[in-house]
C-alpha positions in Angstrom: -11.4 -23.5 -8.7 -9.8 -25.3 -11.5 -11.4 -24.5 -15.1 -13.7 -26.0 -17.2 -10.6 -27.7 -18.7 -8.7 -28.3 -16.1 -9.5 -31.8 -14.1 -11.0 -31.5 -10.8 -8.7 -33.4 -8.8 -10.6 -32.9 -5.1 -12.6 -35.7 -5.8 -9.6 -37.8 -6.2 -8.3 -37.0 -3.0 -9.3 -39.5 -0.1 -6.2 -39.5 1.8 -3.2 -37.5 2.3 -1.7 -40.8 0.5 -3.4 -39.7 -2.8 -2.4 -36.5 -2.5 1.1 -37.2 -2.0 1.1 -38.6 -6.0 0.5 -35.6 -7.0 3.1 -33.7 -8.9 3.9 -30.6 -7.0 3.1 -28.5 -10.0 -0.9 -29.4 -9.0 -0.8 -28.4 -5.2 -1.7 -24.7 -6.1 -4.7 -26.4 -8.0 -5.8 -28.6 -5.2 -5.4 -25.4 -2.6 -8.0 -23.3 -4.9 -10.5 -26.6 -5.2 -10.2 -26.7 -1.5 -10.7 -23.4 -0.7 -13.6 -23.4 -2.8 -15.2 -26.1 -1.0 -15.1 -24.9 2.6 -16.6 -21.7 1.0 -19.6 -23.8 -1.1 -20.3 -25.7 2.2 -19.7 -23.4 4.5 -22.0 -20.5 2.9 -24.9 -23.6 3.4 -23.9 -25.2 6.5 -22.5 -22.7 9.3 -18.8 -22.9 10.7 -15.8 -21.6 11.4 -15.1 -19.9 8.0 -11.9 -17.4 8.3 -9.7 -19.7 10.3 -9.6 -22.6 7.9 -9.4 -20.7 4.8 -6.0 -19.2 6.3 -4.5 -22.3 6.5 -5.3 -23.7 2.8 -2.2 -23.8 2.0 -0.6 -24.7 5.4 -2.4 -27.9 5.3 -1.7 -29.3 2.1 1.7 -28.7 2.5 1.8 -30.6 5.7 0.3 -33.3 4.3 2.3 -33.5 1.1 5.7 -33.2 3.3 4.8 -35.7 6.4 3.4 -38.9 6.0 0.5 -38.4 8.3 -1.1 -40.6 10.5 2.2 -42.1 10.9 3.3 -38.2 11.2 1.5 -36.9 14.5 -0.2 -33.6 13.2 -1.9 -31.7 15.7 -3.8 -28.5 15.0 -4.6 -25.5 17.8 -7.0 -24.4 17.8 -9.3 -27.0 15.9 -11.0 -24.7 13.8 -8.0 -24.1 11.8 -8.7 -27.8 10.8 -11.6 -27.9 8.0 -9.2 -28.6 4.8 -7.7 -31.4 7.2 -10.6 -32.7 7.3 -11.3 -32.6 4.0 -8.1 -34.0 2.8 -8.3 -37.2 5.4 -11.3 -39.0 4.1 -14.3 -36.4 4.7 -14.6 -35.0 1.9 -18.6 -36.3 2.0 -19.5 -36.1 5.3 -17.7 -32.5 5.7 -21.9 -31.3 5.0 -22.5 -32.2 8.1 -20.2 -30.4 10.3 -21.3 -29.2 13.6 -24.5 -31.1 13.1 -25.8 -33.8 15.5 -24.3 -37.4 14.2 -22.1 -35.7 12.2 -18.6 -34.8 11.9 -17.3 -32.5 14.4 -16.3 -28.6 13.5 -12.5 -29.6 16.1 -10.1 -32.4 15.7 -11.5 -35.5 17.4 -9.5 -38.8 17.6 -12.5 -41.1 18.3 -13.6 -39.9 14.0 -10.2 -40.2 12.6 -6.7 -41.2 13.1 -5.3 -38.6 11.7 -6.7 -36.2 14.4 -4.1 -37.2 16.8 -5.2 -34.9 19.6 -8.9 -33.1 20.6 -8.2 -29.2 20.2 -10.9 -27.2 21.0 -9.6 -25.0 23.3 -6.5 -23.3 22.4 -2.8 -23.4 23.5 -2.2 -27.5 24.1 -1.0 -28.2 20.8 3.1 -27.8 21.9 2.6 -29.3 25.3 0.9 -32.7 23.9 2.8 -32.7 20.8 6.5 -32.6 23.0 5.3 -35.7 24.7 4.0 -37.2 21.6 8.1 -36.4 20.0 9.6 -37.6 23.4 7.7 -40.8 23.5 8.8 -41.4 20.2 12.1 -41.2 20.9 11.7 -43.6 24.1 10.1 -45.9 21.8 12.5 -45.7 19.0 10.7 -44.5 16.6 13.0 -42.0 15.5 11.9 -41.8 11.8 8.4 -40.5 13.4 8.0 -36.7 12.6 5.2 -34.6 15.0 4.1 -31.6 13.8 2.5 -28.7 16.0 0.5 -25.9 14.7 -0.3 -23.1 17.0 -2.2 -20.1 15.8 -5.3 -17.9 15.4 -4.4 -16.5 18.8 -3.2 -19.6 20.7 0.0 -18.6 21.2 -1.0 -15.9 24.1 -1.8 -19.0 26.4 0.3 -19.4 29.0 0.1 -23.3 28.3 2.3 -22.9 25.2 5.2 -21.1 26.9 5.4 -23.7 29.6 5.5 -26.1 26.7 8.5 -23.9 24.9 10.1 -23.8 27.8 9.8 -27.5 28.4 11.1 -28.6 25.2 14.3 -26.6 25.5 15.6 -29.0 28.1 14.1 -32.4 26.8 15.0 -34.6 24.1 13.0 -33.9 20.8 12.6 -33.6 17.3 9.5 -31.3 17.3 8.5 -29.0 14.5 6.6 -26.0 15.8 4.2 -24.4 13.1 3.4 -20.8 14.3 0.6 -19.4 12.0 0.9 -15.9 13.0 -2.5 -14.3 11.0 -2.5 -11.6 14.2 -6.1 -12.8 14.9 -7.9 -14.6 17.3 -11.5 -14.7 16.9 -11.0 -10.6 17.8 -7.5 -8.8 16.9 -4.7 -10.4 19.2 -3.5 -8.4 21.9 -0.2 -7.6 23.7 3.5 -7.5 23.3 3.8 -10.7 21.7 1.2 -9.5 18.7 3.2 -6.9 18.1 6.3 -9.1 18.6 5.3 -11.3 15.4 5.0 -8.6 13.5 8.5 -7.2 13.7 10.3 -10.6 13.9 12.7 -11.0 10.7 15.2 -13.5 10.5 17.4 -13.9 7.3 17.0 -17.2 5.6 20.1 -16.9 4.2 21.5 -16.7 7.7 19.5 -19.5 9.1 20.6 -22.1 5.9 24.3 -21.3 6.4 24.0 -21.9 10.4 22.6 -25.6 9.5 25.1 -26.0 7.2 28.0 -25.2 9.3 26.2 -27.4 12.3 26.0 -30.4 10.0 29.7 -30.5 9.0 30.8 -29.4 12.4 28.5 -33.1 13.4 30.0 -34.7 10.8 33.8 -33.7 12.0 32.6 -35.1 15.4 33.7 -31.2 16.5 30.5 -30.8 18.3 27.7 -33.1 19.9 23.8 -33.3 21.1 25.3 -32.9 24.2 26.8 -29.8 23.3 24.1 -28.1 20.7 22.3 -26.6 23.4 25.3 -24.3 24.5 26.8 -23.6 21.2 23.3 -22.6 20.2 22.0 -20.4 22.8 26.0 -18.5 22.4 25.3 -18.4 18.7 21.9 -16.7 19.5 23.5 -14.2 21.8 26.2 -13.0 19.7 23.5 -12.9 16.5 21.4 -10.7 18.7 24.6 -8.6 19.6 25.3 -8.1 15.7 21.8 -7.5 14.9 20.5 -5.4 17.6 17.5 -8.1 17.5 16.5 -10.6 19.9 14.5 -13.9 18.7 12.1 -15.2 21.6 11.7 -18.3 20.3 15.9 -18.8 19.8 16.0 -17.3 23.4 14.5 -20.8 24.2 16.9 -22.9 22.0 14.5 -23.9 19.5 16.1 -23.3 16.3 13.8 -20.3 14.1 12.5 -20.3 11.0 11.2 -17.8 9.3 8.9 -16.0 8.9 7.1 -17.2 5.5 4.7 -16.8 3.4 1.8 -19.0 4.5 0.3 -18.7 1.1 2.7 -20.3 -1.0 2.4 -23.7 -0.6 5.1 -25.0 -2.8 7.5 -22.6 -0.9 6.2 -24.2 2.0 6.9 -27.6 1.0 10.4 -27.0 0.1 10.9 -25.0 3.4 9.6 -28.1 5.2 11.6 -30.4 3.6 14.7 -28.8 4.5 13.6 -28.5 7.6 11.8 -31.7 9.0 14.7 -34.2 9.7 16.6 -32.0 11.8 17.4 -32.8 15.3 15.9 -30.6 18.3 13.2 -28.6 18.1 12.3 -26.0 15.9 9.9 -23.4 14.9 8.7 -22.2 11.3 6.9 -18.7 11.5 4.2 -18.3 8.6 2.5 -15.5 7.9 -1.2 -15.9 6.8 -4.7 -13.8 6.4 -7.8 -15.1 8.2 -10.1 -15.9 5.4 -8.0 -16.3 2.7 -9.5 -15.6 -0.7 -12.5 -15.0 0.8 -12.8 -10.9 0.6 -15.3 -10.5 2.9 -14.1 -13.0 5.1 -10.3 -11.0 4.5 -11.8 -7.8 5.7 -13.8 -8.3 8.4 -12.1 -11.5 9.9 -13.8 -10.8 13.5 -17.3 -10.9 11.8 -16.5 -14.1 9.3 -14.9 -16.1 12.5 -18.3 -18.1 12.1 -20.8 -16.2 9.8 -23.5 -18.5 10.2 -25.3 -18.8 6.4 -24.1 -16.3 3.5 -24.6 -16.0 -0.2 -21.2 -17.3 -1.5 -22.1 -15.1 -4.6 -22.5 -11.8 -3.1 -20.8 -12.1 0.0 -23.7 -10.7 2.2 -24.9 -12.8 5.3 -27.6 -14.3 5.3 -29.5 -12.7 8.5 -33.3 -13.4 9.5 -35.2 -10.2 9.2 -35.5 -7.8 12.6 -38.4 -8.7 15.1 -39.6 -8.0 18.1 -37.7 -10.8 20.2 -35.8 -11.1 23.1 -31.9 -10.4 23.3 -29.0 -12.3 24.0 -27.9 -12.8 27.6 -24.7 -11.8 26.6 -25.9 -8.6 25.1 -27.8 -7.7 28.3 -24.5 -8.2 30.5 -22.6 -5.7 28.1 -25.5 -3.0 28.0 -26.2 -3.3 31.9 -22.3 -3.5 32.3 -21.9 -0.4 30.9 -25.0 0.9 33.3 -23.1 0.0 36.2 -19.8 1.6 35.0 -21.4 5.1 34.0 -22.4 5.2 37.6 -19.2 4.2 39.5 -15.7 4.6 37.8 -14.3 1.5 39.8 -15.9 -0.8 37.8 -13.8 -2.2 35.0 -14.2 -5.7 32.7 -12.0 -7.9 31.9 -12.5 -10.9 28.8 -9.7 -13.1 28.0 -10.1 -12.6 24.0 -13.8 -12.8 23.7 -15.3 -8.9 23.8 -17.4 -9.7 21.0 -18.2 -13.4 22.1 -19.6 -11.7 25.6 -20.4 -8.6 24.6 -17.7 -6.4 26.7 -17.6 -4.9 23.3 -19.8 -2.3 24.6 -17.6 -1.4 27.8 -14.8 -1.1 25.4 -16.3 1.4 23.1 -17.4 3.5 26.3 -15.0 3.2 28.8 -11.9 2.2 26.7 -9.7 2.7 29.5 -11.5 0.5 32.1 -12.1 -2.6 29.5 -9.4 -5.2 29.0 -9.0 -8.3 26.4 -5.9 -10.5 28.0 -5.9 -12.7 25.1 -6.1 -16.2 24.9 -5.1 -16.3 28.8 -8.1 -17.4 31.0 -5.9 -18.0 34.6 -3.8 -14.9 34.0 -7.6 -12.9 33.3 -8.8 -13.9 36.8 -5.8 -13.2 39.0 -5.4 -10.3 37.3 -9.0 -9.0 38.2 -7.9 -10.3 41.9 -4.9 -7.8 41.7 -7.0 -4.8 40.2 -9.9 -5.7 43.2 -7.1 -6.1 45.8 -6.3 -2.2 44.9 -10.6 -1.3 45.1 -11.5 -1.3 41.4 -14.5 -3.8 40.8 -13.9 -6.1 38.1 -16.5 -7.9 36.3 -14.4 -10.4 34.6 -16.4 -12.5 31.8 -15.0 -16.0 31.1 -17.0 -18.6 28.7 -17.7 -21.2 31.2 -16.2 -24.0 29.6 -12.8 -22.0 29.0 -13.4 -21.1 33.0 -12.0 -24.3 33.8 -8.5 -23.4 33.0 -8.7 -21.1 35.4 -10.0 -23.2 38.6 -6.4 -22.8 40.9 -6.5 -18.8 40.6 -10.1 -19.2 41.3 -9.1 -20.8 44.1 -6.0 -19.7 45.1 -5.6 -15.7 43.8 -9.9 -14.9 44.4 -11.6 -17.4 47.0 -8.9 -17.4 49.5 -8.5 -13.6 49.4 -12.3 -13.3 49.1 -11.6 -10.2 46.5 -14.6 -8.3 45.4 -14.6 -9.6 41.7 -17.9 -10.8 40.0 -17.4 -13.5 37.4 -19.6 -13.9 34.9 -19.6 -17.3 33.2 -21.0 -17.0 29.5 -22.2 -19.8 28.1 -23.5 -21.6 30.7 -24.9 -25.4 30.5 -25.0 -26.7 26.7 -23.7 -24.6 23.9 -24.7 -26.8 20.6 -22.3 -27.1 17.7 -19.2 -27.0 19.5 -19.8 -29.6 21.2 -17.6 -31.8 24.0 -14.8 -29.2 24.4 -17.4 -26.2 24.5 -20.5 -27.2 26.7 -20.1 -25.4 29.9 -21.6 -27.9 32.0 -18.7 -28.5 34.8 -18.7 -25.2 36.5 -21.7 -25.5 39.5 -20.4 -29.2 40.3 -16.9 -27.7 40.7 -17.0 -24.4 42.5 -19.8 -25.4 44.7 -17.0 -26.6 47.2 -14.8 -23.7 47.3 -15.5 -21.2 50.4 -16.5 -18.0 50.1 -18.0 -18.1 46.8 -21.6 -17.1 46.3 -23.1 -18.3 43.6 -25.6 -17.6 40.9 -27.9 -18.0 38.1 -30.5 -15.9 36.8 -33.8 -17.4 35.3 -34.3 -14.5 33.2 -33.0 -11.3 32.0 -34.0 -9.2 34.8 -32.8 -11.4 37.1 -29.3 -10.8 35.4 -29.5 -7.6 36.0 -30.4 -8.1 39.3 -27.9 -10.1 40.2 -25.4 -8.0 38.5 -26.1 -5.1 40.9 -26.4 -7.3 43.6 -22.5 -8.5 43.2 -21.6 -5.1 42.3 -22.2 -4.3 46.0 -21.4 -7.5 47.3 -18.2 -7.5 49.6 -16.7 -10.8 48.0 -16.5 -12.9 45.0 -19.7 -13.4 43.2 -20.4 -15.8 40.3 -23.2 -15.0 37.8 -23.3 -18.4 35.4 -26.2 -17.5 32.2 -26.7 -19.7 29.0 -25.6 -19.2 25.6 -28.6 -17.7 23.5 -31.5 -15.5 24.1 -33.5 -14.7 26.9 -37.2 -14.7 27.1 -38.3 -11.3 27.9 -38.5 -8.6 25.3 -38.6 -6.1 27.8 -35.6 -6.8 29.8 -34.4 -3.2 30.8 -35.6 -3.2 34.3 -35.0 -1.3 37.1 -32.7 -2.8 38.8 -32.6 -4.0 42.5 -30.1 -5.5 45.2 -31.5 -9.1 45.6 -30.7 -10.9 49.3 -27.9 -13.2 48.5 -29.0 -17.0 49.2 -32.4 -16.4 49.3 -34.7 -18.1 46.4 -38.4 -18.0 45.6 -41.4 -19.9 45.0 -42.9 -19.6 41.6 -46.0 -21.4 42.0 -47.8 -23.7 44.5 -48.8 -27.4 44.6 -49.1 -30.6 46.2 -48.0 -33.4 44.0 -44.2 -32.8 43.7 -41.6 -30.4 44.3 -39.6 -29.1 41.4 -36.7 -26.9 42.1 -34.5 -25.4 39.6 -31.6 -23.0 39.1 -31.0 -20.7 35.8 -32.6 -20.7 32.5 -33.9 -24.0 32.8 -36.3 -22.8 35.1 -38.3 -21.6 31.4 -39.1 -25.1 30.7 -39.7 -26.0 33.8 -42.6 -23.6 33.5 -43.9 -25.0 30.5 -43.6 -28.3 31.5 -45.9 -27.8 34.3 -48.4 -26.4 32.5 -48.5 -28.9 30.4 -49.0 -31.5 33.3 -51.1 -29.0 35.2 -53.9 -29.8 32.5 -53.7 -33.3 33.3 -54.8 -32.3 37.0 -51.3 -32.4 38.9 -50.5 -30.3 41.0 -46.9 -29.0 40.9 -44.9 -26.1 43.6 -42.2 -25.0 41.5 -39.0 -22.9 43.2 -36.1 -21.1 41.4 -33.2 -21.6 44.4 -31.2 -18.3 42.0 -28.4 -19.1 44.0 -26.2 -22.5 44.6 -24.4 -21.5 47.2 -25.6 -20.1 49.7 -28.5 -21.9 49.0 -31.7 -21.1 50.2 -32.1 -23.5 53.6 -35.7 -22.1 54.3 -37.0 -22.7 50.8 -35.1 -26.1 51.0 -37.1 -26.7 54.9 -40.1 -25.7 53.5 -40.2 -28.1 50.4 -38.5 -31.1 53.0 -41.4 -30.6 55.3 -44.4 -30.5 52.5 -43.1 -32.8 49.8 -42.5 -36.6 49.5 -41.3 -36.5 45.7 -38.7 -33.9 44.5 -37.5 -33.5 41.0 -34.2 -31.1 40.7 -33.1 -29.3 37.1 -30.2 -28.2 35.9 -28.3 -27.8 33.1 -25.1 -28.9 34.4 -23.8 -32.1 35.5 -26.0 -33.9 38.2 -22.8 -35.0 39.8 -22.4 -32.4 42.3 -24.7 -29.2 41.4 -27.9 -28.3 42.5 -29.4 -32.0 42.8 -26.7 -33.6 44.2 -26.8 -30.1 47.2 -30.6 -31.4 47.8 -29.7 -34.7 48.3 -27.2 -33.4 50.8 -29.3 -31.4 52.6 -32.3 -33.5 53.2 -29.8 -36.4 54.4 -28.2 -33.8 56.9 -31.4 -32.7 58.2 -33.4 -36.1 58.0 -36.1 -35.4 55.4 -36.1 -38.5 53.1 -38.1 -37.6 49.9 -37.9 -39.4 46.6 -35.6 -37.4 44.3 -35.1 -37.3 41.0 -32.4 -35.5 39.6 -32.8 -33.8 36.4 -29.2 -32.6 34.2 -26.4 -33.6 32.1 -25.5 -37.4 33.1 -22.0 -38.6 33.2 -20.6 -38.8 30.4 -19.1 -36.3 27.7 -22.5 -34.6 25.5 -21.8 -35.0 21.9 -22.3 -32.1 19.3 -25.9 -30.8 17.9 -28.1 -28.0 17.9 -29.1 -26.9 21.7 -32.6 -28.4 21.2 -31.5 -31.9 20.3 -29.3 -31.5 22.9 -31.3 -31.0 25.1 -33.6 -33.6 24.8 -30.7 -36.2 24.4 -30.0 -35.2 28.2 -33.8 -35.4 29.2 -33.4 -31.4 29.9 -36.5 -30.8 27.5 -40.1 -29.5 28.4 -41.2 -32.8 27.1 -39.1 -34.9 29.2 -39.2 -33.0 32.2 -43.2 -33.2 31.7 -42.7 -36.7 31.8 -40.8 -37.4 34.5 -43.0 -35.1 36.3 -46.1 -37.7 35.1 -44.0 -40.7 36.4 -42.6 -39.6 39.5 -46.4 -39.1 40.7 -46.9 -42.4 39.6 -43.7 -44.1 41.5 -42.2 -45.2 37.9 -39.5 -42.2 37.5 
């Protein structure tokens, strides 16, 4: 923070433009105001905290250097981005992050034109960014200068290699950022973590290269044509001399580094040496998640996204212990862990979430049986199909929304092999805060068509745990989908049994309409007709559990007795649950009235889960009244 002397000059800054007037003798000035700001908001309004305060000094930098939003800058992942925001005109709105109407917590072009491309999952940043440089260059916009930063874990996706690889062959001018803090949200994994670490390249070394390459250009001794060969011998006989081989130089991008990420005028003047030359390039910075911070420093995993903390003391602010019910996730670890102390084949698999899903638990008891893949969701499912294809039983936990990266192996490596892998999908239906990038409301609608699949969703915790058994003996893939959050039952430790795959059940009787529902949502499906139920309607509810196979009796049974039919889910209506009713009563000639109950067509913006939910008509309240107008032919 600057002193009582000293003038605040945040306040000033509403645009990179205004910071690019400041002398560079003031950046260290604006990086401590700045820090101090995502701290003061952040301890009152919850983000991501330790990503962003890593990349202080990154960002100013950048946008001291390039003259952004001509400059394409794109961050990955987003939550690296809170100072960007805060230096491109958000200064005061940057309250409301993550909040509904408000700003975003992840890049979002439709806010500001300096977010040139949405980044909430990780590892896009190099592919879109090489087409942003090459369509640059097609235009002839050759002054145009984009700008990648990959980090906080993003560089373990296989996306980004494809991308390296691309953009040794391709005309370009892209400048690769690698912020290498050797964290993801938990410790990064694998060779290439350990890889970063031991990289050294001489800058002395690098400088004299360029220099030589520029007169040898200006001589006319060498060409573009010709840069690609002369660089990848120069490479080889460097790694000759050295005994060291640089990955990155391996693809013909030229490597710098690495740096300091914390000195930003360093930074700046590494930049501007670097930024006009041709071909792409990489600068490797070095940086601690939650920088000046020390809580924050020392426990990055647990300051990814504190929630509320005294900014004073640096304690969390945590509601006192009661009696409630636990997380879904937490019940999948503990009853993971259940299964696994009672047959040594099973093992888990997360791709860089065990404390996000809870495999945390696994890890600490079976450490040999739990994996984190990294940032690598495709490569975390074929790999359980490999471990299943030798008789192990993996239970392989993918957020839904990040499942999506993953749909050929699904397809291809599991379904088509019909491997014995259960896949649980955290995170299931809408998550809140994240928003658009993070709601995991895609996944019934898109592997209801592929064969072989079963698939499920538990209305409560026991039925997790049944369900969880259930695949653990099923001969097959099996998919459990749960929500983000807690449960409902505070005694969730049941004993659990094999449940008959396909089959549903029939929570309660009536005669007015139908309801049937899959998951979670069931909860308020409950509530809502008790609400209605003291109005004098008379409502059969049915939890189908499964998707697919679904329950064909239950489905007869309601076809025969029912002339109005309301379906709920918290997915997309467009091919899940509802859509597989409509299907089915067409096929076999019942023609009901249906009304379909989910998330409509369209993307869901950010908010708390509640809101949310009642934006999408998902609520008790809403469901309650569609239940009222269906009976009354006006829903």
């Amino acid at each position: 923070m600057a002193s009582s002397n000293e003038e605040y000059i945040l306040n000033k800054i509403d645009s990179p433009a205004d910071l690019r007037l400041l002398p560079s003798g003031k950046l260290e000035q604006v990086c401590a105001e700045l820090r101090q700001y995502i701290i003061d908001v952040l301890s009152e309004n919850p983000g991501h905290l330790g990503a962003s305060l890593g990349t202080v000094e990154l960002t100013v930098a950048l946008h001291y250097v390039f003259n952004t939003p001509v400059d394409r800058l794109l961050w990955d992942v987003g939550h690296q981005a809170y100072g960007h925001k805060i230096l491109t005109g958000r200064r005061d709105a940057f309250h409301s992050l993550r909040k509904y109407k408000g700003i975003s917590g992840f890049p979002n072009p439709n806010e500001s034109e300096y977010d040139a491309f949405i980044a909430g999952h990780a590892s896009n940043s190099i592919s879109a960014a090489l087409g942003m440089s090459v369509a640059s260059l097609i235009k002839g916009e050759d002054q145009r200068h984009v700008v990648a930063v990959i980090g906080d874990g993003a560089m373990t996706g296989g996306l980004a290699f494809e991308a390296l690889n691309n953009a040794s062959t391709d005309p370009n001018n892209l400048l690769i950022v690698l912020n290498d803090n050797n964290m993801a949200i938990d410790h990064s994994v694998g060779g290439l973590s350990e890889y970063l670490v031991n990289i050294t390249t001489s800058q002395t070394y690098n400088k004299m290269r360029y220099d030589v390459y520029r007169g040898l250009r200006k001589l006319n001794l060498i060409s573009e044509d010709s840069r690609g060969s002369i660089l990848r011998f120069n490479n080889s006989l460097k790694a000759l001399i050295t005994q060291q081989h640089n990955l990155f130089e391996g693809f013909s991008i030229r490597y710098f580094g690495p740096v300091d990420g914390h000195d930003v005028n360093y930074m700046v003047k590494v930049l501007n040496d670097i930024k006009d030359m041709k071909g792409p390039k990489l600068l490797h910075i070095r940086t601690v998640k939650g920088k000046g911070f020390k809580p924050a420093e020392e426990s990055a995993t647990e300051w990814h996204a504190p929630g509320k903390f005294n900014k004073e003391t640096g304690k969390r602010i945590i509601a006192p212990p009661t009696v409630e019910p636990p997380l879904f996730q937490d019940v999948f670890g503990h009853t993971l862990v259940e299964l696994a102390s009672k047959d040594e084949r099973i093992v888990g698999v997360t791709p860089a979430m065990p404390t996000g899903c809870s495999m945390t638990y696994m890890m600490k008891e079976f450490p040999s049986r739990a994996f984190d893949v990294g940032i690598a969701e495709a490569h975390s499912v074929t790999f359980s199909a490999g471990m299943a294809k030798e008789g192990l039983i993996p239970f392989c936990n993918v957020y839904s929304s990040f499942m999506q990266r993953a749909y050929d192996q699904l397809i291809h490596d599991l379904a088509l092999q019909k491997l014995h892998v259960v896949l649980c999908l955290d995170r299931g239906g809408l998550v809140g805060e994240d928003g658009a990038t993070h709601h995991g409301v895609f996944d019934l609608a898109y592997m209801r068509p592929i064969p072989n699949l079963v698939i499920a969703s538990p209305m409560n915790e026991h039925y997790l745990r049944n369900l969880m058994f259930t695949g653990y003996k099923y001969d097959g893939p099996f998919v459990i989908r749960y929500p983000r959050g807690k449960g409902v039952l505070v005694d969730w430790k049941n004993e659990m049994t094999l449940m008959p795959v396909g089959k549903g059940r029939k929570l309660t009787d009536g005669t007015d309409v139908a309801i049937l529902s899959i998951g979670a949502s069931g909860n308020d499906v409950s509530k809502a007709i008790e609400l209605v139920s003291a109005e004098g309607l008379s409502v059969a509810h049915y939890d189908m559990i499964y998707l697919k196979p679904i329950d064909e009796d239950l489905l007869h049974e309601v076809g025969k007795n029912f002339s109005k039919i309301i379906t709920v889910e918290n997915g997309v209506i467009q091919g899940g649950l509802g859509s597989t009713v409509l299907e089915f009563m067409s096929d076999n000639g019942y023609y009901p009235r249906i009304k379909r109950i989910g998330i409509p067509d369209k993307f869901i913006e950010h908010g708390s889960v509640p809101e949310l939910n009642k934006l999408c008509g998902i609520d008790v309240g809403s469901i309650a009244a569609c239940i009222r107008n269906l009976v009354s032919f006006e829903c």
